[in-house]
N, C-alpha and C positions, 0 to 999 in steps of 0.2 A: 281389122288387123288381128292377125293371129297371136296367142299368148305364147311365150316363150317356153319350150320345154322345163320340167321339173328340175333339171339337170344343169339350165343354163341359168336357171332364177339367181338373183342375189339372196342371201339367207341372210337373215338377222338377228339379232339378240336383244331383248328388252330390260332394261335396267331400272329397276322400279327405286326413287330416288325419294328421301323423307328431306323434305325443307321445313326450317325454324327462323323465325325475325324475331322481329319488334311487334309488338299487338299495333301498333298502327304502319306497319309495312304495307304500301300498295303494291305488288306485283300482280302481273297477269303475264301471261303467256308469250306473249309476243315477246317481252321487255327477258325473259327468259332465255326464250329462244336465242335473241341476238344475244346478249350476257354468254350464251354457252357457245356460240359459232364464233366468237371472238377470241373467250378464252381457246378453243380449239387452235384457230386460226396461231394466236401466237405461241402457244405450246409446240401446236405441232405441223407448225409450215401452212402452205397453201395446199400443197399437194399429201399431207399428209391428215387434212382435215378434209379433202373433198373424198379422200379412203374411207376415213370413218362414217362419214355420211352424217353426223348426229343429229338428231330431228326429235322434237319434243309431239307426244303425241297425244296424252292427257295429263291436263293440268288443273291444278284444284288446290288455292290457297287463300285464307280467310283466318284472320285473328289470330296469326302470326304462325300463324303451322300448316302446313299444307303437303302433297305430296303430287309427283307425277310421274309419267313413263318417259323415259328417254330410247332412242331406239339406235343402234349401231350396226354398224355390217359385221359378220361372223368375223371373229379372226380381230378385229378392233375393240376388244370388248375394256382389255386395258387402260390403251389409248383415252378410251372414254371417259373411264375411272378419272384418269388423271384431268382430264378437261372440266371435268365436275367440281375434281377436286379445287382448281382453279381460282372459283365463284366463292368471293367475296359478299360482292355487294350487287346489288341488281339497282339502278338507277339512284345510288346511294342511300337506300336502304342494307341495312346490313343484315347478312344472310346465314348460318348453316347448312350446307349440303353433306345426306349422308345416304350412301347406297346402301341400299337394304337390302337386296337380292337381284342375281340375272335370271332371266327363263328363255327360253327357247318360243314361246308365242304370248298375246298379249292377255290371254286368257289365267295363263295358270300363272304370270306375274301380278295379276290383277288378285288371284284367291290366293296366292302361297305368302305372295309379300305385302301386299296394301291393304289384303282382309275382306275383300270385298267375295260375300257367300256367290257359290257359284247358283246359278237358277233352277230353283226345285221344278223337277219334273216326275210324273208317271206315266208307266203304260196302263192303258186297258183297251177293251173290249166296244167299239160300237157299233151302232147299225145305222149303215149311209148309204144311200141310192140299192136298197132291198138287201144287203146282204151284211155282212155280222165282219168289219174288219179290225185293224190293230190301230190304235193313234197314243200319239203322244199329245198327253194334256199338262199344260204349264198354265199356270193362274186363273184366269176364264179362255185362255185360246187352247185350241185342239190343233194338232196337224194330222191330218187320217190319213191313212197309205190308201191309196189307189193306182191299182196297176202296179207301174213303175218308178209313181211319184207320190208328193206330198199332198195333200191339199187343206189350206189353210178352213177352220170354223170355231164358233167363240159355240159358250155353253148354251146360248138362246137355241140354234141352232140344231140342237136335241132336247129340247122339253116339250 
């Protein structure tokens, strides 16, 4: 099956979201998830919660503080807001929800708002199958350019 043109994609907005309880709050993700299609659902219709699309996509909460991605279709980013805003309590636990930033992909929501370092990398210089090319090295993995492609190798690899 063919992928949909660039043009015809759905685009989205990520809304990196800081959650606060009780130190013995159990949520996980699931229990979230529905909490936040509900409040959608009755904030904003049927038809105006299946627009937004809202879909939790990383979740991460432990002793009473937690944070996650929430994700929405462009143009809904509001709508969202307000469905967040909603969430009281997740399975009666009691909750704070508070959005901390939107981004445009899940990457620079992840380093601008949640804090999370983006992955160190260098270029340099190797020598792979006889000749001297460019790769990119990230912790012990390498990716060497060959031709017109990558190819993955860890630092064993050249010593």
């Amino acid at each position: 099956m063919k992928h949909l043109p660039k043009h015809l994609r759905p685009r989205w907005r990520y809304l990196a979201v800081g959650l606060e309880g009780w130190p013995d709050a159990d949520i996980d993700r699931g229990d979230f998830q529905r909490e936040l299609w509900y409040a959608g659902q009755n904030l904003l219709g049927d038809a105006g919660s299946a627009d937004a699309d809202l879909t939790v996509l990383d979740f991460d909460f432990a002793d009473g503080t937690g944070e996650t991605i929430v994700r929405a279709r462009h143009g809904h980013v509001g709508e969202a807001r307000a469905a967040l805003a909603c969430l009281d309590a997740i399975d009666g636990d009691e909750i704070a929800v508070r959005v901390r930033g939107v981004s445009g992909t899940i990457r620079a929501c992840e380093e601008k708002y949640l804090g999370r370092a983006p992955e160190s990398s260098q270029e340099r210089t190797v020598a792979f199958e006889g000749a001297e090319r460019p790769a990119v090295a990230r912790e012990e993995l390498v990716d060497v350019r060959a031709d017109s492609a990558f190819v993955g190798a860890t630092d064993l690899d050249f010593e």
